[in-house]
N, C-alpha and C positions, 0 to 999 in steps of 0.2 A: 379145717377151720376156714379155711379159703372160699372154700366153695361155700358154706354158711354165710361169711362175710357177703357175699355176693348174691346169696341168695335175699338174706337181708336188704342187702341195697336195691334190689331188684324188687323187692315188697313195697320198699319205701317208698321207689319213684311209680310204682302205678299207684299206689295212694293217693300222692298227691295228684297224681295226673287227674285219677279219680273225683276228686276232692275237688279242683279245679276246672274238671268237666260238671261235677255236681254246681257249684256257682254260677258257671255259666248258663245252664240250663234254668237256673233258681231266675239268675236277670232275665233271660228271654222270655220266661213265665211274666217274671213281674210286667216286662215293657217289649211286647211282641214285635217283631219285625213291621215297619213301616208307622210305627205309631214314633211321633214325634221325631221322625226324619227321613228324606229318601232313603229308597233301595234299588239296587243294581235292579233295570230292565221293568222299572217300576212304568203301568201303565193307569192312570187316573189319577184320585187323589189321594193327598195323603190320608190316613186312618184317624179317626175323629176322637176329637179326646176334651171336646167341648158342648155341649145344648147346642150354641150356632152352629159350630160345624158338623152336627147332625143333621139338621135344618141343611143347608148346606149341600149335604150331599144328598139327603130325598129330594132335594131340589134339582140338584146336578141331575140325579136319576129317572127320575119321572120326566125332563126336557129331552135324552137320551130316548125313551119310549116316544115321545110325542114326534122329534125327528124322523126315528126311523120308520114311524106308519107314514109320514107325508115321505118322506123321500119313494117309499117302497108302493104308494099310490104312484106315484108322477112316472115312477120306473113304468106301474103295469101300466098306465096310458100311454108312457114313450112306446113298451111294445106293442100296445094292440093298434096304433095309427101305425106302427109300421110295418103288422103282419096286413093289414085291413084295407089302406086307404094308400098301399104304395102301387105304381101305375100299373104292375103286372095284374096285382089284385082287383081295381080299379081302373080300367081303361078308361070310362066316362066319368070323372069327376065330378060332383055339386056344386053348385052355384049359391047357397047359402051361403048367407053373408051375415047372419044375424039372428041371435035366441036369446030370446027377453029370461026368461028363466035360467038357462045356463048361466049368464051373464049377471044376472042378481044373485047366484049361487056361490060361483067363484068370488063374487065382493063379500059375500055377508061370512062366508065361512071361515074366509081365513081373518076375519074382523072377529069372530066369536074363535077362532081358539087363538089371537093374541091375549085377548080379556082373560081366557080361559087361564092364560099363563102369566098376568102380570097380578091377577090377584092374589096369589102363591108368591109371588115374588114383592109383592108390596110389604105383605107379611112378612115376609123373611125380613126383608129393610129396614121394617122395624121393629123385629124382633132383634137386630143387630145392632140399632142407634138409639135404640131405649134405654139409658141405664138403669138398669133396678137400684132401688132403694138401698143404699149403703149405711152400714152401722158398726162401729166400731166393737160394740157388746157383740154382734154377732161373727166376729173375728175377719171382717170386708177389711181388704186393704186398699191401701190407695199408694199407688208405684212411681214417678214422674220419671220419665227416660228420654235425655235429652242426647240425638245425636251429634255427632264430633265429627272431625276429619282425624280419623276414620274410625270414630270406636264408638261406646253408647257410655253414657255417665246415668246412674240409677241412684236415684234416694226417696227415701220412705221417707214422708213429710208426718205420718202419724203414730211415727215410733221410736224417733229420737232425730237427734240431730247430727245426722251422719249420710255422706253420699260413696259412693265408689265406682270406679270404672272400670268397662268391662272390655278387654280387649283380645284379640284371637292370637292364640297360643300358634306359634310360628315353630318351634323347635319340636318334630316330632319326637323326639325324645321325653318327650313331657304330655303328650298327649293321653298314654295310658287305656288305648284301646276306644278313646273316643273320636267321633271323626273327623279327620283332616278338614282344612278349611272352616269348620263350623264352630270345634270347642273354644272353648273361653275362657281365661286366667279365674275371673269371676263372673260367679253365673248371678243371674238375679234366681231369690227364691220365693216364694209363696206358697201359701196352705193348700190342701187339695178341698176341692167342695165348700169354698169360700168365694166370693165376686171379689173380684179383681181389676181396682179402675185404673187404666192407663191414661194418666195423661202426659203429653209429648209436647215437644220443641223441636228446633232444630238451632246450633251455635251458630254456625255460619252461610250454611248453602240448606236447599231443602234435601233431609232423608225422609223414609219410611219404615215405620214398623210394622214387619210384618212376621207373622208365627202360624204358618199353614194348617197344622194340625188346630188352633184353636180358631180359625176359620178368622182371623182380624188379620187386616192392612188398612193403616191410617196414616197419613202422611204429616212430617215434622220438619214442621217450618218455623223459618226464624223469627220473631216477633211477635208469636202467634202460639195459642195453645188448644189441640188436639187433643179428644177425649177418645176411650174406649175399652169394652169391657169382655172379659173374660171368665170362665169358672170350669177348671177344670175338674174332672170326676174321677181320674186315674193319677197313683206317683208316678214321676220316673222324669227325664230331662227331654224336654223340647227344644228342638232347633228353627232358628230363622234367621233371616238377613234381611240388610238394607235394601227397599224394593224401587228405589229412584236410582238413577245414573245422577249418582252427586259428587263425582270426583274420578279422581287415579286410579286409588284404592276401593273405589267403592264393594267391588269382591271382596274386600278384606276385612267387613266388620258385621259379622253377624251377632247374632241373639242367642242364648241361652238360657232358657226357663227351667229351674229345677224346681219341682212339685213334690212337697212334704208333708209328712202329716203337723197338725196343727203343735202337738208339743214338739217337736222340730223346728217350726218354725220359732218359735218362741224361743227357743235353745240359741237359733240362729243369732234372731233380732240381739239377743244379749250379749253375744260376742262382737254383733259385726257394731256394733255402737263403742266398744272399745276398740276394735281392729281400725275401723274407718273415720273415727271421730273428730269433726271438723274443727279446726282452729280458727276461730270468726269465719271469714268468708272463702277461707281456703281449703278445700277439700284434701284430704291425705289419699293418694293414688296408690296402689299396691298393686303391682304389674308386673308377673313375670315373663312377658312377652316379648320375643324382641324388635326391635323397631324398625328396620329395615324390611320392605316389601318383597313381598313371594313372590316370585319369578318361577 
Protein backbone atom coordinates (compact mmCIF):
# COMPACT_ATOMS: atom_id res chain seq x y z
CA UNK A 1 0.00 0.00 0.00
CA UNK A 2 2.95 2.22 0.57
CA UNK A 3 4.58 1.89 -2.32
CA UNK A 4 1.07 2.67 -4.30
CA UNK A 5 0.63 5.60 -2.09
CA UNK A 6 3.90 6.79 -3.46
CA UNK A 7 3.62 5.85 -6.53
CA UNK A 8 0.44 7.89 -6.69
CA UNK A 9 2.12 10.86 -5.28
CA UNK A 10 4.75 10.44 -7.74
CA UNK A 11 2.00 10.50 -10.65
CA UNK A 12 0.49 13.40 -9.07
CA UNK A 13 3.47 15.67 -9.01
CA UNK A 14 4.67 15.17 -12.64
CA UNK A 15 1.20 16.04 -13.64
CA UNK A 16 1.25 19.02 -12.30
CA UNK A 17 4.61 19.62 -13.19
CA UNK A 18 3.28 18.67 -16.55
CA UNK A 19 0.39 20.84 -16.41
CA UNK A 20 2.42 23.63 -15.41
CA UNK A 21 5.13 23.11 -18.04
CA UNK A 22 2.13 22.82 -20.52
CA UNK A 23 0.98 26.70 -19.44
CA UNK A 24 3.90 27.90 -19.63
CA UNK A 25 4.77 26.92 -22.96
CA UNK A 26 0.67 28.02 -23.87
CA UNK A 27 2.16 31.83 -22.39
CA UNK A 28 5.28 31.89 -24.44
CA UNK A 29 3.21 30.87 -27.51
CA UNK A 30 0.74 33.55 -26.79
CA UNK A 31 3.64 36.44 -26.01
CA UNK A 32 7.25 35.17 -27.27
CA UNK A 33 10.40 36.14 -25.74
CA UNK A 34 11.22 39.80 -26.39
CA UNK A 35 7.86 40.93 -27.45
CA UNK A 36 6.78 43.59 -24.86
CA UNK A 37 9.94 43.59 -22.72
CA UNK A 38 13.74 43.09 -22.56
CA UNK A 39 15.80 39.93 -22.62
CA UNK A 40 18.87 38.76 -21.12
CA UNK A 41 21.82 39.62 -23.80
CA UNK A 42 19.18 41.17 -25.90
CA UNK A 43 20.85 42.92 -29.04
CA UNK A 44 18.66 45.64 -31.10
CA UNK A 45 15.17 46.37 -30.74
CA UNK A 46 12.53 45.30 -28.93
CA UNK A 47 9.92 42.89 -31.08
CA UNK A 48 7.08 45.06 -32.72
CA UNK A 49 3.72 44.72 -31.66
CA UNK A 50 2.54 48.00 -33.39
CA UNK A 51 2.04 49.38 -37.43
CA UNK A 52 4.77 52.13 -36.20
CA UNK A 53 7.10 49.98 -34.70
CA UNK A 54 7.20 47.97 -37.73
CA UNK A 55 7.72 51.03 -39.69
CA UNK A 56 10.32 51.56 -37.19
CA UNK A 57 12.25 48.83 -37.44
CA UNK A 58 12.38 48.63 -41.58
CA UNK A 59 13.52 51.73 -40.92
CA UNK A 60 16.10 51.02 -38.27
CA UNK A 61 16.96 48.08 -41.00
CA UNK A 62 17.33 49.46 -44.06
CA UNK A 63 19.89 52.59 -42.33
CA UNK A 64 21.88 49.41 -40.95
CA UNK A 65 22.46 48.32 -44.86
CA UNK A 66 23.03 51.93 -46.05
CA UNK A 67 25.85 52.30 -43.04
CA UNK A 68 27.52 49.42 -43.66
CA UNK A 69 28.05 49.70 -47.64
CA UNK A 70 29.53 53.46 -46.88
CA UNK A 71 31.52 52.31 -43.92
CA UNK A 72 32.79 49.20 -46.04
CA UNK A 73 33.52 51.77 -49.14
CA UNK A 74 35.68 54.26 -47.06
CA UNK A 75 37.42 50.99 -45.43
CA UNK A 76 38.20 49.69 -49.15
CA UNK A 77 39.62 53.30 -50.06
CA UNK A 78 41.47 53.42 -46.53
CA UNK A 79 43.13 50.11 -48.01
CA UNK A 80 43.92 50.75 -51.37
CA UNK A 81 45.76 54.37 -50.46
CA UNK A 82 47.59 52.46 -48.15
CA UNK A 83 48.56 49.43 -50.14
CA UNK A 84 49.05 51.97 -53.28
CA UNK A 85 50.17 55.53 -52.45
CA UNK A 86 52.43 54.50 -49.24
CA UNK A 87 56.12 55.66 -49.85
CA UNK A 88 57.63 52.14 -50.50
CA UNK A 89 54.91 51.74 -53.18
CA UNK A 90 55.29 55.32 -54.32
CA UNK A 91 58.62 56.87 -53.95
CA UNK A 92 57.56 59.90 -56.26
CA UNK A 93 54.51 61.13 -55.14
CA UNK A 94 51.87 63.57 -57.44
CA UNK A 95 51.49 66.84 -57.30
CA UNK A 96 47.75 67.15 -57.95
CA UNK A 97 46.17 69.22 -56.06
CA UNK A 98 42.70 69.22 -57.53
CA UNK A 99 39.59 67.16 -59.63
CA UNK A 100 36.76 69.11 -60.59
CA UNK A 101 34.86 65.74 -61.01
CA UNK A 102 35.97 63.95 -57.85
CA UNK A 103 35.09 66.89 -55.93
CA UNK A 104 31.44 67.34 -57.35
CA UNK A 105 31.08 63.58 -56.86
CA UNK A 106 31.87 63.34 -53.25
CA UNK A 107 29.29 66.71 -52.70
CA UNK A 108 26.42 65.49 -54.68
CA UNK A 109 26.52 61.83 -53.42
CA UNK A 110 26.46 61.91 -50.10
CA UNK A 111 23.72 65.03 -50.58
CA UNK A 112 21.56 62.36 -52.69
CA UNK A 113 21.69 59.54 -50.13
CA UNK A 114 20.91 61.91 -47.15
CA UNK A 115 17.57 62.77 -49.34
CA UNK A 116 17.58 59.14 -50.14
CA UNK A 117 17.06 58.63 -46.21
CA UNK A 118 15.04 61.53 -45.00
CA UNK A 119 12.30 60.81 -47.38
CA UNK A 120 11.69 57.34 -45.58
CA UNK A 121 12.08 59.00 -42.59
CA UNK A 122 9.65 62.00 -43.19
CA UNK A 123 7.18 59.21 -43.73
CA UNK A 124 7.74 57.49 -40.90
CA UNK A 125 7.32 61.00 -38.77
CA UNK A 126 4.25 61.16 -40.01
CA UNK A 127 3.05 58.25 -40.11
CA UNK A 128 3.86 58.44 -36.26
CA UNK A 129 2.26 62.10 -35.50
CA UNK A 130 -0.79 61.63 -37.62
CA UNK A 131 -3.64 60.43 -35.46
CA UNK A 132 -6.11 58.37 -37.28
CA UNK A 133 -9.60 59.15 -37.03
CA UNK A 134 -10.93 58.17 -33.77
CA UNK A 135 -14.58 56.68 -33.04
CA UNK A 136 -16.08 55.61 -30.23
CA UNK A 137 -18.61 52.95 -32.39
CA UNK A 138 -15.47 51.51 -33.58
CA UNK A 139 -14.28 50.61 -30.02
CA UNK A 140 -10.95 53.70 -30.40
CA UNK A 141 -10.08 54.65 -26.88
CA UNK A 142 -8.87 57.44 -25.55
CA UNK A 143 -6.40 56.98 -22.28
CA UNK A 144 -5.04 60.28 -20.40
CA UNK A 145 -1.78 59.28 -18.33
CA UNK A 146 -0.58 61.75 -16.13
CA UNK A 147 2.87 61.38 -14.49
CA UNK A 148 3.58 61.73 -10.74
CA UNK A 149 6.55 61.48 -8.43
CA UNK A 150 6.96 58.58 -9.14
CA UNK A 151 4.10 56.71 -10.60
CA UNK A 152 1.46 57.17 -13.64
CA UNK A 153 -2.43 58.07 -12.75
CA UNK A 154 -4.63 56.69 -15.80
CA UNK A 155 -8.36 57.42 -16.65
CA UNK A 156 -10.50 56.74 -19.50
CA UNK A 157 -12.42 60.07 -20.06
CA UNK A 158 -14.81 58.11 -22.40
CA UNK A 159 -15.96 55.34 -20.34
CA UNK A 160 -17.00 56.58 -17.14
CA UNK A 161 -15.92 58.58 -14.43
CA UNK A 162 -13.06 56.85 -12.90
CA UNK A 163 -9.22 57.28 -12.67
CA UNK A 164 -6.42 54.98 -10.98
CA UNK A 165 -2.95 54.76 -10.22
CA UNK A 166 -0.37 52.72 -11.31
CA UNK A 167 2.39 52.02 -9.28
CA UNK A 168 5.46 49.28 -9.33
CA UNK A 169 5.08 46.50 -7.10
CA UNK A 170 8.10 46.53 -4.85
CA UNK A 171 7.52 43.28 -2.79
CA UNK A 172 8.79 40.42 -4.84
CA UNK A 173 6.63 38.43 -3.16
CA UNK A 174 3.80 39.68 -5.26
CA UNK A 175 5.21 39.90 -8.43
CA UNK A 176 4.17 36.31 -9.72
CA UNK A 177 6.66 35.58 -12.17
CA UNK A 178 6.35 39.01 -13.76
CA UNK A 179 9.39 41.16 -14.08
CA UNK A 180 11.25 42.90 -11.30
CA UNK A 181 11.31 46.51 -11.63
CA UNK A 182 8.76 46.76 -14.43
CA UNK A 183 5.40 45.08 -13.09
CA UNK A 184 2.66 47.25 -11.72
CA UNK A 185 -0.09 47.08 -8.90
CA UNK A 186 -2.23 48.18 -11.85
CA UNK A 187 -1.75 47.98 -15.35
CA UNK A 188 -3.61 50.20 -17.75
CA UNK A 189 -5.75 47.95 -20.22
CA UNK A 190 -6.83 48.23 -23.80
CA UNK A 191 -8.43 46.33 -26.65
CA UNK A 192 -6.11 44.59 -29.09
CA UNK A 193 -6.55 46.08 -32.91
CA UNK A 194 -8.20 49.15 -31.78
CA UNK A 195 -6.34 53.08 -31.86
CA UNK A 196 -5.26 53.97 -29.01
CA UNK A 197 -5.06 57.85 -28.07
CA UNK A 198 -2.55 58.81 -25.52
CA UNK A 199 -2.82 61.83 -24.11
CA UNK A 200 -0.23 63.00 -21.32
CA UNK A 201 0.58 65.47 -18.58
CA UNK A 202 2.91 65.64 -16.31
CA UNK A 203 1.88 66.74 -12.05
CA UNK A 204 4.80 68.37 -11.23
CA UNK A 205 8.22 68.07 -13.08
CA UNK A 206 8.35 66.80 -16.85
CA UNK A 207 8.18 62.62 -17.33
CA UNK A 208 7.75 60.63 -20.51
CA UNK A 209 5.90 57.92 -21.83
CA UNK A 210 7.39 55.60 -23.27
CA UNK A 211 6.32 51.77 -24.47
CA UNK A 212 9.24 50.43 -26.87
CA UNK A 213 7.53 47.59 -28.29
CA UNK A 214 4.76 50.02 -29.57
CA UNK A 215 7.38 52.27 -31.06
CA UNK A 216 6.02 55.75 -28.94
CA UNK A 217 7.96 58.29 -26.55
CA UNK A 218 6.24 61.52 -25.92
CA UNK A 219 7.08 63.58 -23.20
CA UNK A 220 4.66 64.96 -20.19
CA UNK A 221 4.89 67.99 -19.08
CA UNK A 222 3.21 69.97 -16.66
CA UNK A 223 0.75 72.60 -18.04
CA UNK A 224 0.76 71.15 -21.11
CA UNK A 225 -1.03 68.21 -22.99
CA UNK A 226 0.84 65.58 -25.19
CA UNK A 227 -0.85 63.46 -27.67
CA UNK A 228 -0.12 60.06 -29.20
CA UNK A 229 -1.21 57.04 -30.69
CA UNK A 230 -0.93 53.42 -30.65
CA UNK A 231 -2.76 50.02 -31.96
CA UNK A 232 -1.66 47.04 -31.14
CA UNK A 233 -2.08 43.64 -33.13
CA UNK A 234 -1.11 41.01 -30.50
CA UNK A 235 -2.62 40.17 -26.49
CA UNK A 236 -0.35 39.96 -23.82
CA UNK A 237 1.46 42.84 -21.42
CA UNK A 238 3.77 45.50 -22.52
CA UNK A 239 6.36 47.15 -20.52
CA UNK A 240 7.84 50.78 -20.36
CA UNK A 241 9.22 53.39 -18.22
CA UNK A 242 9.63 56.90 -17.58
CA UNK A 243 12.04 58.21 -20.39
CA UNK A 244 13.14 61.84 -18.68
CA UNK A 245 15.52 61.94 -15.64
CA UNK A 246 12.58 63.57 -13.55
CA UNK A 247 13.62 62.75 -10.05
CA UNK A 248 15.01 60.21 -7.20
CA UNK A 249 12.87 57.63 -8.25
CA UNK A 250 12.68 58.09 -11.68
CA UNK A 251 13.71 54.11 -12.16
CA UNK A 252 10.87 53.40 -10.20
CA UNK A 253 7.79 54.14 -12.27
CA UNK A 254 7.21 52.43 -15.12
CA UNK A 255 4.37 51.41 -17.50
CA UNK A 256 2.35 48.49 -18.00
CA UNK A 257 0.02 47.80 -20.95
CA UNK A 258 -2.07 44.96 -20.85
CA UNK A 259 -3.79 44.18 -24.37
CA UNK A 260 -7.20 42.39 -24.43
CA UNK A 261 -9.55 41.21 -26.52
CA UNK A 262 -12.45 43.65 -26.89
CA UNK A 263 -15.12 41.60 -24.69
CA UNK A 264 -12.48 41.84 -22.02
CA UNK A 265 -12.01 44.94 -22.24
CA UNK A 266 -15.56 45.69 -21.78
CA UNK A 267 -15.61 43.20 -18.76
CA UNK A 268 -12.75 45.34 -17.63
CA UNK A 269 -14.32 48.93 -18.03
CA UNK A 270 -17.39 47.64 -15.84
CA UNK A 271 -15.51 46.68 -12.93
CA UNK A 272 -12.86 49.19 -12.83
CA UNK A 273 -15.71 52.02 -12.84
CA UNK A 274 -16.85 50.43 -9.66
CA UNK A 275 -13.37 49.51 -8.14
CA UNK A 276 -12.00 53.12 -9.07
CA UNK A 277 -14.90 55.33 -8.90
CA UNK A 278 -14.32 58.90 -8.13
CA UNK A 279 -15.73 60.91 -5.43
CA UNK A 280 -16.06 64.60 -7.08
CA UNK A 281 -12.64 65.44 -7.67
CA UNK A 282 -10.82 62.76 -5.68
CA UNK A 283 -9.78 59.86 -7.22
CA UNK A 284 -9.83 56.44 -5.13
CA UNK A 285 -6.03 54.97 -5.20
CA UNK A 286 -5.75 51.07 -4.90
CA UNK A 287 -2.15 50.26 -4.29
CA UNK A 288 -0.53 47.58 -3.15
CA UNK A 289 2.84 48.79 -3.38
CA UNK A 290 5.05 49.69 -0.93
CA UNK A 291 6.23 53.06 -0.60
CA UNK A 292 9.53 53.15 0.31
CA UNK A 293 12.40 53.13 -2.59
CA UNK A 294 14.31 50.10 -3.91
CA UNK A 295 17.73 50.14 -3.11
Amino acid sequence: MLVIKRLSALAATIGAGLGYAGAALAEAAAQPPGLGQPTPWQLGLQLSATPVMDSIISFHTGLLYVIAAISAFVLILLVIIMVRFNARANPTPSRTTHNTLLEVAWTLIPVAILVGVAIPSFRLLFFQLNMPAMSAEAGDVTVKATGKQWYWTYSYPDHGNFEFDSLMIRDPKLLNGRPRLLAVDNEMVVPVNKNIRIITTGAEVIHAFAVPSFGIKIDSIPGRINETWFRVTREGIYYGQCSELCGKDHAYMPIAVRVVSEEQFKTWVDGARKKFARDGAVPTTVATAEPTAVR
